[in-house]
N, C-alpha and C positions, 0 to 999 in steps of 0.2 A: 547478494541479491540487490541490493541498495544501486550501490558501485554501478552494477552491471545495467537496472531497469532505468537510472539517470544517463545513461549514453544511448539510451531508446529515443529514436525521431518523435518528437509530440513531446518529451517529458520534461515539465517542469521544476519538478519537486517530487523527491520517493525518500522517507525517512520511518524508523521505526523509534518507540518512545518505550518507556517501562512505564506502569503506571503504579505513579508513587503510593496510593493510594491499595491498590492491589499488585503486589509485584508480577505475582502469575501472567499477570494479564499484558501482553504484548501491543499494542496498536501501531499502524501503519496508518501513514500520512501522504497521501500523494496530490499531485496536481499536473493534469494533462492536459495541453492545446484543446485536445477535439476529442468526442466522444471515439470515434474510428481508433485514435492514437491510444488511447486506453482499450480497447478489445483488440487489436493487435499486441498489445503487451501479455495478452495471454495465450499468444501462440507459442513465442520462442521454446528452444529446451530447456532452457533455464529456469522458466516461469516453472514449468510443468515438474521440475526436479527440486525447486523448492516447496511446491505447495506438497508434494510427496513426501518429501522430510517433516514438513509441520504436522502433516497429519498422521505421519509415523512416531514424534514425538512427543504430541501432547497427549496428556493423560484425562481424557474428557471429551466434552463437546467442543467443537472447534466451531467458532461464530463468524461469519466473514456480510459482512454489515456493509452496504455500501452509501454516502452520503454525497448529495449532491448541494453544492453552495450556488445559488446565484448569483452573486456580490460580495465583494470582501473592497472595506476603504480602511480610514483610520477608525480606533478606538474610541479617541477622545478628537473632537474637531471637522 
């Protein structure tokens, strides 16, 4: 999925993390050009054949959270 939504036109950045803290717990990490390039990332079949799979697999509530940043600089500077 990763692979495949990074060769999407608009996509910057598409990464999945474990979360050390909670292994169960999955998070995706993306960053798209433009609003438009991120809701066409939810047409292809691909999209629609992965979210299929998560929510065939997970055992639970499935939380799909979306955040929006308006800046990112340095940490420190």
């Amino acid at each position: 999925m990763a692979a495949t939504s990074r060769d999407e036109p608009g996509c910057a950045d598409y990464r999945f993390a474990i979360d050390i803290d909670d292994p169960p717990v999955v998070r995706n990490f993306e960053r798209w050009e433009s609003a438009a390039a991120l809701e066409a990332h939810f047409a292809p079949p691909h999209f629609r054949a992965f979210a299929d799979v998560i929510l065939r697999a997970v055992d639970g509530t499935v939380d799909f959270t979306k955040f929006e940043v308006s800046s990112a600089g340095p940490l420190f500077g």
